[in-house]
C-alpha positions as protocol buffer text, in pm:
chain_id: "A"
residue {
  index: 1
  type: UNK
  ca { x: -176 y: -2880 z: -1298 }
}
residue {
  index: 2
  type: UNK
  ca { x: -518 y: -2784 z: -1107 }
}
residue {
  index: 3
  type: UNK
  ca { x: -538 y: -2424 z: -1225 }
}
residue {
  index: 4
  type: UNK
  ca { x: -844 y: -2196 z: -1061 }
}
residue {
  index: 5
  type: UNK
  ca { x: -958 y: -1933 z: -1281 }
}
residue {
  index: 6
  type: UNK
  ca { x: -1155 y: -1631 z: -1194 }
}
residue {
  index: 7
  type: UNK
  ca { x: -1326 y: -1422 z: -1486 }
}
residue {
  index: 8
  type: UNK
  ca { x: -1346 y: -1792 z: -1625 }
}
residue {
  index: 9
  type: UNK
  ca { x: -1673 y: -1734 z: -1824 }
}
residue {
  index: 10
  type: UNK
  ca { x: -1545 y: -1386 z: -1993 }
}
residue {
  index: 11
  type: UNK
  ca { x: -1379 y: -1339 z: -2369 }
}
residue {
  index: 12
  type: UNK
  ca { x: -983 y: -1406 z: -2205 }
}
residue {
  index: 13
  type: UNK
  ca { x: -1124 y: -1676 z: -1918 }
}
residue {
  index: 14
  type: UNK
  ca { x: -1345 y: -1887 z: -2152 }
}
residue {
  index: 15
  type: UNK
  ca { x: -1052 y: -1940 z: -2411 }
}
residue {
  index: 16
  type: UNK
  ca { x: -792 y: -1993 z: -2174 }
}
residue {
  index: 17
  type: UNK
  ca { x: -1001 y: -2224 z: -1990 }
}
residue {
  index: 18
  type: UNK
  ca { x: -1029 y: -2416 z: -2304 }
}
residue {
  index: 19
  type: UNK
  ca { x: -677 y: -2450 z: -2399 }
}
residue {
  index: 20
  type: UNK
  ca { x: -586 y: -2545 z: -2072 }
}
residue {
  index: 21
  type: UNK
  ca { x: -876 y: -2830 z: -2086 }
}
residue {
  index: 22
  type: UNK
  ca { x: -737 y: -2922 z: -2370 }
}
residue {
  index: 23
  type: UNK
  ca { x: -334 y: -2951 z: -2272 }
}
residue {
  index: 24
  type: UNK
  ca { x: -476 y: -3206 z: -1951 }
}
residue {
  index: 25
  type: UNK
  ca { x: -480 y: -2944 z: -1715 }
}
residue {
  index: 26
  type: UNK
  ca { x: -763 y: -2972 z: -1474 }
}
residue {
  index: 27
  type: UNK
  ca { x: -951 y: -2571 z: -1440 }
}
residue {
  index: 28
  type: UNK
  ca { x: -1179 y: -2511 z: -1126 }
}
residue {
  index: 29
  type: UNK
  ca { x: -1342 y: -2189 z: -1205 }
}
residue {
  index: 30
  type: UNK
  ca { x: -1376 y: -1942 z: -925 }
}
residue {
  index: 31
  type: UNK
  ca { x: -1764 y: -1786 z: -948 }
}
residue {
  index: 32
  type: UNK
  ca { x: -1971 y: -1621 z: -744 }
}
residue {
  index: 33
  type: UNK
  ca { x: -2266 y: -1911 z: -792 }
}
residue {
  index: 34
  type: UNK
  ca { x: -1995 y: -2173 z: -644 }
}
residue {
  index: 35
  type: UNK
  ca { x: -2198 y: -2455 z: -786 }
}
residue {
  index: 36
  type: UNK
  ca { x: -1953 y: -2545 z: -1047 }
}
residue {
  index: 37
  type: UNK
  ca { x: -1659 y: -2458 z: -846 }
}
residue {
  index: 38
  type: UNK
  ca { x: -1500 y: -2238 z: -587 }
}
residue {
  index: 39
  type: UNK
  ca { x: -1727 y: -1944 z: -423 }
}
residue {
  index: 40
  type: UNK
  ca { x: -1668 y: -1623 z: -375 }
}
residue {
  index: 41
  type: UNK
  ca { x: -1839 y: -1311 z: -348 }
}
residue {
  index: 42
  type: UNK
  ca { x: -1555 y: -995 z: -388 }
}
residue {
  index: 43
  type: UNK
  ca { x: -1852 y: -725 z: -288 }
}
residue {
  index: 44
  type: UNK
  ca { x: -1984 y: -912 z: 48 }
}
residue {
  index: 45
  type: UNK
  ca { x: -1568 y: -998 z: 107 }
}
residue {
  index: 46
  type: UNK
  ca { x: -1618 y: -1450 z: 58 }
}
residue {
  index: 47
  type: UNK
  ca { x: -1353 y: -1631 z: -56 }
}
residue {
  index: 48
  type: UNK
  ca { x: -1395 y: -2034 z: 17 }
}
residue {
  index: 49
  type: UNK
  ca { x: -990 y: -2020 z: 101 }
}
residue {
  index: 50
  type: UNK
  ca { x: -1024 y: -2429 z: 181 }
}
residue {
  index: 51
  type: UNK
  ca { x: -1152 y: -2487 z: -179 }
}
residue {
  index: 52
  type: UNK
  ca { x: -794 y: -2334 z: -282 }
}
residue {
  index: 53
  type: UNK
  ca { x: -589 y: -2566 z: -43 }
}
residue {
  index: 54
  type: UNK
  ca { x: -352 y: -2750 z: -270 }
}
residue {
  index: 55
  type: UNK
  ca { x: -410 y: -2573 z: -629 }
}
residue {
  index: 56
  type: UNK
  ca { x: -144 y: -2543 z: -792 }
}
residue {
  index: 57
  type: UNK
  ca { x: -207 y: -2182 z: -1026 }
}
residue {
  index: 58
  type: UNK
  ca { x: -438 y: -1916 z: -955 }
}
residue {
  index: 59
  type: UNK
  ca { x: -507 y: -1690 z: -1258 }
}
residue {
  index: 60
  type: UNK
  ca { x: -724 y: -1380 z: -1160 }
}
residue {
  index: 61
  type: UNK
  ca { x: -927 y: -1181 z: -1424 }
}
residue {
  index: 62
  type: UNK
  ca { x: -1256 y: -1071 z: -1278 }
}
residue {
  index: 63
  type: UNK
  ca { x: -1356 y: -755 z: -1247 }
}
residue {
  index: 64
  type: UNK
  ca { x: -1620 y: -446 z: -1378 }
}
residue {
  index: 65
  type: UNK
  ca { x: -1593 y: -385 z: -1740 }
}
residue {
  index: 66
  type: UNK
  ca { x: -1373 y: -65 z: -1765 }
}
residue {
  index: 67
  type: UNK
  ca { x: -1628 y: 44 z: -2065 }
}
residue {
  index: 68
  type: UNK
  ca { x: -1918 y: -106 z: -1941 }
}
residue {
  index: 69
  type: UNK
  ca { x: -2060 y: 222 z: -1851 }
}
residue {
  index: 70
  type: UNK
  ca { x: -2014 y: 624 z: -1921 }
}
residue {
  index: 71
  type: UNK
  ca { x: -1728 y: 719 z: -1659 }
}
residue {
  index: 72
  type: UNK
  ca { x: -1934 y: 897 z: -1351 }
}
residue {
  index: 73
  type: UNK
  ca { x: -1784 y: 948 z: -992 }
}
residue {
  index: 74
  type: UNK
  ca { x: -2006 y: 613 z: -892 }
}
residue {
  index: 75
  type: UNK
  ca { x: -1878 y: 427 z: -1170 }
}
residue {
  index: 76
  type: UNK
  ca { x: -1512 y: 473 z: -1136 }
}
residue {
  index: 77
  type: UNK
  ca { x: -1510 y: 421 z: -796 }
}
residue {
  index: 78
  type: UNK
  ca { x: -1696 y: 86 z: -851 }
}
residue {
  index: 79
  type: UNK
  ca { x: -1472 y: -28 z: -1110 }
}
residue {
  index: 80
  type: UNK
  ca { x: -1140 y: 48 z: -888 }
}
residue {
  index: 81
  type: UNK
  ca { x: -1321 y: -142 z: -619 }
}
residue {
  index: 82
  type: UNK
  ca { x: -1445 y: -436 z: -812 }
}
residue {
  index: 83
  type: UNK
  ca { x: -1075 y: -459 z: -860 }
}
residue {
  index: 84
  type: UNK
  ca { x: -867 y: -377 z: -590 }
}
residue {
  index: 85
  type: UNK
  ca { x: -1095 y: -516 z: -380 }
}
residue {
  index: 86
  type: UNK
  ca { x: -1127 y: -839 z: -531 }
}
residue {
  index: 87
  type: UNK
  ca { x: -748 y: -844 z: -559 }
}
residue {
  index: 88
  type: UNK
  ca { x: -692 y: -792 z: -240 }
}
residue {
  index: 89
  type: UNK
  ca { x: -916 y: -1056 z: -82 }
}
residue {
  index: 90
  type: UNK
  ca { x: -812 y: -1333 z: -334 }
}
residue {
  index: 91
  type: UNK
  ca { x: -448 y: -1248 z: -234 }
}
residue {
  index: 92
  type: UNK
  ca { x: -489 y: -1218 z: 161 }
}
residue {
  index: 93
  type: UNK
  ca { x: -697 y: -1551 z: 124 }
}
residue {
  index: 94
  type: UNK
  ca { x: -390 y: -1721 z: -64 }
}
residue {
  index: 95
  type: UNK
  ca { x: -135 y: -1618 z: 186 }
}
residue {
  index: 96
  type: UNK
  ca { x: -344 y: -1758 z: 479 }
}
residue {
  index: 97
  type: UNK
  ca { x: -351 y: -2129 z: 291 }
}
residue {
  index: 98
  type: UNK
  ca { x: -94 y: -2391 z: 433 }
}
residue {
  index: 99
  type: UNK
  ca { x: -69 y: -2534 z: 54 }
}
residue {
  index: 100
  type: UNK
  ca { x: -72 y: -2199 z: -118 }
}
residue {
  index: 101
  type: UNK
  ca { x: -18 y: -2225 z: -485 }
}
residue {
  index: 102
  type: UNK
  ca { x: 316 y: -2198 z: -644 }
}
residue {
  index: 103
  type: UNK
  ca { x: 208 y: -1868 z: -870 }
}
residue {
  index: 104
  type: UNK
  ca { x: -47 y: -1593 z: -910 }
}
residue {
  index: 105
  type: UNK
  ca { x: -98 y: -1444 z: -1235 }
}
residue {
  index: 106
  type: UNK
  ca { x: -323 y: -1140 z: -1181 }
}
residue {
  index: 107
  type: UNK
  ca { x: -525 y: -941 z: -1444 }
}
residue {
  index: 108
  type: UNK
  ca { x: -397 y: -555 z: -1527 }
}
residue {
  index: 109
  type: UNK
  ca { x: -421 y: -392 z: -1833 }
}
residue {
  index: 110
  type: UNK
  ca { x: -176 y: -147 z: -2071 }
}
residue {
  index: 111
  type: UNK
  ca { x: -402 y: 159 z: -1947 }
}
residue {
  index: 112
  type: UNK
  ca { x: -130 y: 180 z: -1681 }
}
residue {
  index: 113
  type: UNK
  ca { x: 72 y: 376 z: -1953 }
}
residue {
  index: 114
  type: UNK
  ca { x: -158 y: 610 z: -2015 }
}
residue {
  index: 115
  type: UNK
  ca { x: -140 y: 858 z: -2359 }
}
residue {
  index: 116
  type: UNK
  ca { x: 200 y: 818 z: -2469 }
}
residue {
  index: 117
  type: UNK
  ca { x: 184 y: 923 z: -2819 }
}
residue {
  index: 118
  type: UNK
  ca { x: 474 y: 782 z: -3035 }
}
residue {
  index: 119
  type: UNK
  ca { x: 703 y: 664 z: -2757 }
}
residue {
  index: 120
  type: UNK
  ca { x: 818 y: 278 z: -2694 }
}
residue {
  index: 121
  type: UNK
  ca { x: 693 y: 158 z: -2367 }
}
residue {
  index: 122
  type: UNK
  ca { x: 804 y: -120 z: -2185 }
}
residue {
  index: 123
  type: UNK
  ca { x: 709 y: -281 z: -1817 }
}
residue {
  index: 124
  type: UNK
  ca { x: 1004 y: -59 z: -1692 }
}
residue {
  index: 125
  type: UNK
  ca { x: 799 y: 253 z: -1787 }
}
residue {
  index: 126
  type: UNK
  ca { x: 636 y: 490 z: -1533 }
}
residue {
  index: 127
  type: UNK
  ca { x: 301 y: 517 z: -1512 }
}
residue {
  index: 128
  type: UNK
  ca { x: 58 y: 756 z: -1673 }
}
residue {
  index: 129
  type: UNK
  ca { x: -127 y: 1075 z: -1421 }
}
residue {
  index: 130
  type: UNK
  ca { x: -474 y: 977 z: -1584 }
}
residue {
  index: 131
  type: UNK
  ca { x: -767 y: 755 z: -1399 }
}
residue {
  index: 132
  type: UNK
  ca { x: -647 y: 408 z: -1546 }
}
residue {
  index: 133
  type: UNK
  ca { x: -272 y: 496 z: -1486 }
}
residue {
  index: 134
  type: UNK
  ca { x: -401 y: 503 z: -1109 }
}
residue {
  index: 135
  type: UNK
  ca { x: -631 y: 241 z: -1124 }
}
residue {
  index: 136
  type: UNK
  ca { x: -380 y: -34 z: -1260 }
}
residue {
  index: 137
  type: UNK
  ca { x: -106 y: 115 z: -1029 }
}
residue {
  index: 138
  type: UNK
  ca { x: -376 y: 23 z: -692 }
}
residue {
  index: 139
  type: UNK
  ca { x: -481 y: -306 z: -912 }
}
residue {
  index: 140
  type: UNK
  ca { x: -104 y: -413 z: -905 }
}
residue {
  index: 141
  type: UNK
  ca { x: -53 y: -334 z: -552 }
}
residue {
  index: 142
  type: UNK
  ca { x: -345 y: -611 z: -450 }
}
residue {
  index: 143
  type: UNK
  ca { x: -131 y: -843 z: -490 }
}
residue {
  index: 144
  type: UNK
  ca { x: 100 y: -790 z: -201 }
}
residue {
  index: 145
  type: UNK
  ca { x: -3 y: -1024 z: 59 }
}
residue {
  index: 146
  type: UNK
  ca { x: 40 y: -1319 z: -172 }
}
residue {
  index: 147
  type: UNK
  ca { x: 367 y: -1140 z: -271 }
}
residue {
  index: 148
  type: UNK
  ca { x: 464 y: -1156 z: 72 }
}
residue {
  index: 149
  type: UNK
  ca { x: 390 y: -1514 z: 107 }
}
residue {
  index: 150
  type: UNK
  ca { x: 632 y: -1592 z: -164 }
}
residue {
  index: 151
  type: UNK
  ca { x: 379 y: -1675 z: -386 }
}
residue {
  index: 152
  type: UNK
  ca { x: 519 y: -1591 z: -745 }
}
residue {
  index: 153
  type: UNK
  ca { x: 286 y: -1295 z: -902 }
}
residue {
  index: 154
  type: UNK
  ca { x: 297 y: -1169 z: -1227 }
}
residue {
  index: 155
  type: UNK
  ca { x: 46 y: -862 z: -1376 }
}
residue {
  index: 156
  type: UNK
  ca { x: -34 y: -926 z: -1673 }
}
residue {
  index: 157
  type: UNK
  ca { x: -85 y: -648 z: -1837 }
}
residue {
  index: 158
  type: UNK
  ca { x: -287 y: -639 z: -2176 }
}
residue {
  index: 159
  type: UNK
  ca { x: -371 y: -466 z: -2485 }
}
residue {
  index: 160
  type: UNK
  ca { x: -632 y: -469 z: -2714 }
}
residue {
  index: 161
  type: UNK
  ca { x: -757 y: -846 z: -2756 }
}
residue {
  index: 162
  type: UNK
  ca { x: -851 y: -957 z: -3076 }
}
residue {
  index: 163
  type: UNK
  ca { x: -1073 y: -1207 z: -3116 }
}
residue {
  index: 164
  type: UNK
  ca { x: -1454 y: -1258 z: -3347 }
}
residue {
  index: 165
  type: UNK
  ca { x: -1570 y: -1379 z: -3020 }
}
residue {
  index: 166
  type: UNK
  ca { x: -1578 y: -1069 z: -2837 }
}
residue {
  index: 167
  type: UNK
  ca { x: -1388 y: -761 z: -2780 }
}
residue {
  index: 168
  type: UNK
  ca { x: -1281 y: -435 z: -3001 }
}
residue {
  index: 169
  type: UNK
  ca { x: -1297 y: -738 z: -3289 }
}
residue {
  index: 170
  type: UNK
  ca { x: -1581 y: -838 z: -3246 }
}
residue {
  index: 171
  type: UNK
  ca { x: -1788 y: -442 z: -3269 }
}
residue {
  index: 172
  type: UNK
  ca { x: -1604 y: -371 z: -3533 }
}
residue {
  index: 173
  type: UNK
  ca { x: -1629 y: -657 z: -3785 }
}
residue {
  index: 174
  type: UNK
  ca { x: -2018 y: -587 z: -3870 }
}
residue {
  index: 175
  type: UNK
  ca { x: -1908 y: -237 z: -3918 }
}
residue {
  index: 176
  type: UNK
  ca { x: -1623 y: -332 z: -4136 }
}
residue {
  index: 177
  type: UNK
  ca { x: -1812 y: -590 z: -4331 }
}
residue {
  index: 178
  type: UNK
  ca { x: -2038 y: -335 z: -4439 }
}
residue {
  index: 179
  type: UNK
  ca { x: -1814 y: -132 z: -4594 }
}
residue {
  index: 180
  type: UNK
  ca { x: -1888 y: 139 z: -4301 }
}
residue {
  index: 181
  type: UNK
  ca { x: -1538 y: 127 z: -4168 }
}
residue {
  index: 182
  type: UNK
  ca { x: -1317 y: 367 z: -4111 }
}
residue {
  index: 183
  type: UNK
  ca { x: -950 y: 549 z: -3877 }
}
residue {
  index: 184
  type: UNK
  ca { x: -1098 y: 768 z: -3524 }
}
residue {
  index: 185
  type: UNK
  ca { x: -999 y: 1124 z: -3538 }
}
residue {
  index: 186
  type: UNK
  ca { x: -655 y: 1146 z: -3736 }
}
residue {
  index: 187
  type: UNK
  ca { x: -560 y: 782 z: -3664 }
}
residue {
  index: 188
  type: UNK
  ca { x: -223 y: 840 z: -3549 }
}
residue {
  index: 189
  type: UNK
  ca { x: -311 y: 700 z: -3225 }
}
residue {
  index: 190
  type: UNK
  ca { x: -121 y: 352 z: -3155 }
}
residue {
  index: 191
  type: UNK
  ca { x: -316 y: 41 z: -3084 }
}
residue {
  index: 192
  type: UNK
  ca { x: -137 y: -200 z: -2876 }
}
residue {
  index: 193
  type: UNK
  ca { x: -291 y: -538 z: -3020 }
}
residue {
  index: 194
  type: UNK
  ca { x: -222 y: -893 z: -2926 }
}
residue {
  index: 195
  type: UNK
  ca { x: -418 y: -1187 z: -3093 }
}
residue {
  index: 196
  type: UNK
  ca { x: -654 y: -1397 z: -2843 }
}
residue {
  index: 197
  type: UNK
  ca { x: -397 y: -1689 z: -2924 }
}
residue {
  index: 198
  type: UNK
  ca { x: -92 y: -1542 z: -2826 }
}
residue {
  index: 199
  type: UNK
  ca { x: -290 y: -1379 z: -2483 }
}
residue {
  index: 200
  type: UNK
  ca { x: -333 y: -1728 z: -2432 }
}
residue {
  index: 201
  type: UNK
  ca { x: -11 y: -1870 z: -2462 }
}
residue {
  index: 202
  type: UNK
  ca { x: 182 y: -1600 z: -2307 }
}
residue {
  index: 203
  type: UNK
  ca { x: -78 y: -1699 z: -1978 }
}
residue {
  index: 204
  type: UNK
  ca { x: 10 y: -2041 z: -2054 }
}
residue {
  index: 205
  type: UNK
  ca { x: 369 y: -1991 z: -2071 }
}
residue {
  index: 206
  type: UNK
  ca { x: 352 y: -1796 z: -1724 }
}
residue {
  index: 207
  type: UNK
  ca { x: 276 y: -2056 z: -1556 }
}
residue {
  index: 208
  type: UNK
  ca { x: 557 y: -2235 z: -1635 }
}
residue {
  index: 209
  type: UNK
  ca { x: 830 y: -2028 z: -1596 }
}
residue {
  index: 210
  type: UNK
  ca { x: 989 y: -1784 z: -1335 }
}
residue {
  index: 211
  type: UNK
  ca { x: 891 y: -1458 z: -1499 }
}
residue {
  index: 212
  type: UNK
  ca { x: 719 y: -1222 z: -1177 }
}
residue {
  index: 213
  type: UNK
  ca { x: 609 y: -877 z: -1185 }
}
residue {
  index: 214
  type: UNK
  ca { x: 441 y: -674 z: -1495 }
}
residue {
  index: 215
  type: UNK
  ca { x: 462 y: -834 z: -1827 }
}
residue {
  index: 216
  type: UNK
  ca { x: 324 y: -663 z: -2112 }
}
residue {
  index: 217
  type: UNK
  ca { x: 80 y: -918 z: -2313 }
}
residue {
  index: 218
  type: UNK
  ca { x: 90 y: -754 z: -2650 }
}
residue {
  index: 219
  type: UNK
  ca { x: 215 y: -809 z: -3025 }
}
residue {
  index: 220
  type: UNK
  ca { x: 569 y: -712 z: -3057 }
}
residue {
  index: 221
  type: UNK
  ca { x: 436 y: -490 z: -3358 }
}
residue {
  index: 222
  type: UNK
  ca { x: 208 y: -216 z: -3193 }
}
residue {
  index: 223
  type: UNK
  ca { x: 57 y: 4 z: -3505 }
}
residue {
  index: 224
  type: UNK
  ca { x: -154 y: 273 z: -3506 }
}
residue {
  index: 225
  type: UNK
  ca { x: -529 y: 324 z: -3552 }
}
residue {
  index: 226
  type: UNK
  ca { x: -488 y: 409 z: -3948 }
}
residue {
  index: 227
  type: UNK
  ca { x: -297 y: 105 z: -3998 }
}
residue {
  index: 228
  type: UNK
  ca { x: -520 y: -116 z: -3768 }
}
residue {
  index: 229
  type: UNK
  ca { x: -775 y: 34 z: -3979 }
}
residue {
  index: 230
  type: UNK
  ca { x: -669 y: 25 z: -4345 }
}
residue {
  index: 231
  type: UNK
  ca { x: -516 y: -420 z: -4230 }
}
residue {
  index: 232
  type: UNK
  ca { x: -885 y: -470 z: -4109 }
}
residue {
  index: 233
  type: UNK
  ca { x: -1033 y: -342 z: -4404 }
}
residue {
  index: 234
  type: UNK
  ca { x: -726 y: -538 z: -4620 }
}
residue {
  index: 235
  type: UNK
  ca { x: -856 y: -890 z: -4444 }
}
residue {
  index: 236
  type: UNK
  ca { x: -1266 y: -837 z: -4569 }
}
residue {
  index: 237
  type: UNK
  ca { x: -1174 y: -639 z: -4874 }
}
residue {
  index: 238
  type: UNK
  ca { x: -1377 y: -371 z: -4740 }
}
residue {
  index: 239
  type: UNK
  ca { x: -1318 y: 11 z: -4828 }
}
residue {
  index: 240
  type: UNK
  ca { x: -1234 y: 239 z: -4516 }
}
residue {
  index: 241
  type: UNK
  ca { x: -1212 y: 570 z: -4608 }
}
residue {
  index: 242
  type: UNK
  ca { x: -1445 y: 752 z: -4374 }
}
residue {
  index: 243
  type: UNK
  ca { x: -1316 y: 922 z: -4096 }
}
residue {
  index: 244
  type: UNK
  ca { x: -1503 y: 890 z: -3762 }
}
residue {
  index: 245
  type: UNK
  ca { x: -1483 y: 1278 z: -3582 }
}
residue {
  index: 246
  type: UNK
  ca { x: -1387 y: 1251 z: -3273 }
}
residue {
  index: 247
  type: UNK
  ca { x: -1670 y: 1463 z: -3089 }
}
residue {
  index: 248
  type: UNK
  ca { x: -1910 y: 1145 z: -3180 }
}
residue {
  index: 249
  type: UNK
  ca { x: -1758 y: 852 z: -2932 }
}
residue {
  index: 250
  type: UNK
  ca { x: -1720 y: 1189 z: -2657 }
}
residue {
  index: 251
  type: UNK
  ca { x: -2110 y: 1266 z: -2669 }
}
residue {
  index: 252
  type: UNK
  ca { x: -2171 y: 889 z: -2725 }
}
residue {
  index: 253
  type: UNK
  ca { x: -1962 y: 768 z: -2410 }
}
residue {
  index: 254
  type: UNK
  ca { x: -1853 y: 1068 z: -2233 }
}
residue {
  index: 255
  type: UNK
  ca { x: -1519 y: 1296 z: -2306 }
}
residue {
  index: 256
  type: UNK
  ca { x: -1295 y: 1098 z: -2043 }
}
residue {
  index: 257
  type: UNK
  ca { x: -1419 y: 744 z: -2117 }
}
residue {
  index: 258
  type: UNK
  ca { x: -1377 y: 823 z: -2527 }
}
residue {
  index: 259
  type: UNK
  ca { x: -1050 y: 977 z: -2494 }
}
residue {
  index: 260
  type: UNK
  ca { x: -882 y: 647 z: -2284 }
}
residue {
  index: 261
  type: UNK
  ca { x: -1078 y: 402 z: -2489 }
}
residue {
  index: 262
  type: UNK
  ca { x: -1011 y: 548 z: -2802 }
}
residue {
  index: 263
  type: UNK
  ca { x: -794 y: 827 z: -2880 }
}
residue {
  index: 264
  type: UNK
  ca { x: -518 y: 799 z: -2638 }
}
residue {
  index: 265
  type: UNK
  ca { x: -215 y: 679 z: -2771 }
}
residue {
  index: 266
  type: UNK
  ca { x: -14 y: 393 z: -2565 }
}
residue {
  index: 267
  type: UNK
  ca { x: 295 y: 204 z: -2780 }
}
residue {
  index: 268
  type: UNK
  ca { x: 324 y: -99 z: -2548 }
}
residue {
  index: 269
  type: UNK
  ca { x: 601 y: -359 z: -2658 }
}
residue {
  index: 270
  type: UNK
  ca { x: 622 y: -696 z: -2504 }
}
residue {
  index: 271
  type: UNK
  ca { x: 955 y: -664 z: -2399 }
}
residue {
  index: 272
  type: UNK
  ca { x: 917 y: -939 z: -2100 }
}
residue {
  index: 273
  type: UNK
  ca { x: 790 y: -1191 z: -2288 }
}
residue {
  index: 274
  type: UNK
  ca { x: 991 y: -1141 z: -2580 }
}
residue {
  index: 275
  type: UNK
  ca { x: 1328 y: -1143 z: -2331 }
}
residue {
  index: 276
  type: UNK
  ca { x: 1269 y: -1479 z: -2142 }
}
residue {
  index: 277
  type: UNK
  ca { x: 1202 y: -1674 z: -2508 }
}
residue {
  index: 278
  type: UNK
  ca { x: 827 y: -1654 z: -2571 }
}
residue {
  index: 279
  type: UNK
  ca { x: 798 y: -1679 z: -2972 }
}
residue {
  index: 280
  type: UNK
  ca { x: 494 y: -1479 z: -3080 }
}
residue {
  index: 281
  type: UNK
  ca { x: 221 y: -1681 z: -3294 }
}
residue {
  index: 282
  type: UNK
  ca { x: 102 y: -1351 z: -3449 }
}
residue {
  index: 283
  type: UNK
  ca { x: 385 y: -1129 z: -3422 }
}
residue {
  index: 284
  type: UNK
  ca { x: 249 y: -878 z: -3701 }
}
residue {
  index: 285
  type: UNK
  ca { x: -111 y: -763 z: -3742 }
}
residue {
  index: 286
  type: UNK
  ca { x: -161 y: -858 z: -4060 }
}
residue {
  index: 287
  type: UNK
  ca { x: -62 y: -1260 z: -3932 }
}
residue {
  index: 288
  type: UNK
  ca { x: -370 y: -1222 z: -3620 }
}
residue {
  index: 289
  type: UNK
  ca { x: -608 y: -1080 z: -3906 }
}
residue {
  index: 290
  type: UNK
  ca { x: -533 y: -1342 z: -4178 }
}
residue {
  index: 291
  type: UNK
  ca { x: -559 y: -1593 z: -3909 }
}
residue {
  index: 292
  type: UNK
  ca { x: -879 y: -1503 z: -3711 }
}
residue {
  index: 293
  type: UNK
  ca { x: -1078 y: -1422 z: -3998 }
}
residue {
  index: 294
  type: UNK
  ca { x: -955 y: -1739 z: -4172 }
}
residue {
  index: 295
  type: UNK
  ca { x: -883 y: -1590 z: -4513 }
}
C-alpha cells in the first residue's frame, strides 16, 4: 500500500513509519518542508491535494503538543486550531480527489473521556464537560467531509504511549532509575496505557479492516497511577516510595493543565479493537515494561 503519514517525524509517526517500511509498504510523509514528500502548511490552509491522487491510506497525527505549554487562553485556542483546522483541510482536500484513498485514520486522544474516576469506558461513552472532552469532540468532527465522501474514517483515540523513545516513558525512566520515583497525589488515578508496539499494530491492523469511527488504542488492562508506579519501579528494581504532592505539577504547569495531564482519572478499555479480533502484544503492564526495558 502507498500510505501518507502526517506527524511522520513524531514518537507514534516515526515508529509506525518504520514498521510499515519494514512490512513493504511504501510511506510518503506529509510535512510542511514538502521536500521529502507531500506539502502542506495547516496554518496558511496548503494541502498539495494532487500529491494525494491515488494513495491508498492516509493516517493523520499532526498537531500542537497538548502539554507543550502552560494552558493560557492563546494556547488552547492554538492547540484546538492546530487540530481542527488541520483536520479539516486534510479531509475537505481528500473528498475533492477523483482517486481518494480507501481509509482515513485520524489522530484523537482518550482526553475525550475526561475524569472518570473508577468507571469502565468504552468508545460508546459520552464525552467529558472539561477542555479536552471538547477539543477531541471538534477534532473528531474534522473529519466529516472525507466522511461524506465515503472515505472510511476511524479516530483513533489513545492513551498513554509507552515507549524509552519518548513520551510519559521516556521523563520518567531517569527519574525512576535514580531511585527518585514515586505515585502523584494518592495514586488512585487510572492510567490508560498501551505499549508503542501494540499503538502500532492496532494502526496497522486499521488499515486493513472495516472498523470506522472511535476506537480506543489502549491496553485491555488500564491500572492506576500506584500500580503504574510500584510495575515501573518492579522493572529497574528501583524503590518508589515517595509521594509527589499534588500542588507541585499545579504551580509547575498550571492547575488545569496538571489536573488533565496528571490527576484526572480516565479507565479507557479497548473494547473496539478487542471486539473485531485484534490480539494485544502487551495486554498487561507488567508484559510492555518487561518488554521495553528488555529485562
Amino acid at each position: 500500500m502507498d500510505i501518507a503519514i502526517t506527524g511522520s517525524t513524531g514518537l507514534i509517526g516515526t515508529a509506525l513509519s518504520r514498521h510499515l517500511t519494514a512490512e513493504g509498504h511504501r510511506v510518503v510523509p506529509i510535512t510542511r518542508s514538502g521536500t521529502t514528500g507531500i506539502h502542506w502548511d495547516p496554518a496558511a490552509g496548503e494541502l498539495d491535494g494532487a500529491a494525494l491522487e491515488g494513495i491508498d491510506a492516509v493516517v493523520h497525527l499532526a498537531g500542537e503538543g497538548i502539554a507543550e505549554k502552560r494552558w493560557t487562553d492563546e494556547q488552547k485556542a492554538k492547540i484546538l486550531d492546530s487540530r481542527v483546522d488541520g483536520t479539516t483541510l486534510l479531509a475537505r482536500t481528500l473528498a475533492s480527489l477523483d482517486r481518494p484513498p480507501a481509509v482515513l485514520l485520524s489522530g484523537s486522544a482518550i482526553g475525550y473521556y475526561g475524569d472518570r474516576g473508577a468507571a469502565e469506558l468504552t468508545e460508546t461513552s459520552p464525552p467529558g464537560d472539561d477542555f479536552l472532552g471538547g477539543l477531541v469532540t471538534a477534532w473528531e468532527g474534522a473529519t466529516a467531509e472525507a466522511e461524506a465522501a465515503g472515505i472510511r474514517v476511524a479516530h483513533l483515540r489513545t492513551g498513554i504511549v509507552l515507549s524509552t523513545e519518548g513520551g510519559v516513558l521516556g521523563k520518567l525512566l531517569p527519574l525512576y532509575k535514580l531511585g527518585l520515583g514515586g505515585k502523584l497525589g494518592n495514586g488512585q488515578q487510572y492510567m490508560s496505557w498501551v505499549s508503542i508496539a501494540d499503538e502500532v499494530g492496532i494502526i496497522t491492523w486499521l488499515l486493513g479492516n472495516d472498523v470506522s469511527g472511535p476506537v480506543n488504542l489502549t491496553g485491555p488492562e488500564p491500572v492506576t497511577n500506584e500500580e503504574f508506579t510500584k510495575a515501573l519501579g518492579a522493572q529497574l528494581g528501583r524503590p518508589t516510595f515517595l509521594t509527589v504532592p499534588a500542588f507541585g505539577p499545579r504551580i509547575l504547569l498550571g492547575g488545569e493543565l496538571a489536573e488533565a495531564l496528571l490527576f484526572s482519572s480516565a479507565r479507557v478499555l479497548p473494547a473496539v479493537a478487542e471486539a473485531n479480533g485484534y490480539e494485544f502484544r502487551h495486554p498487561t503492564i507488567a508484559a510492555a515494561f518487561a518488554d521495553i526495558l528488555g529485562r
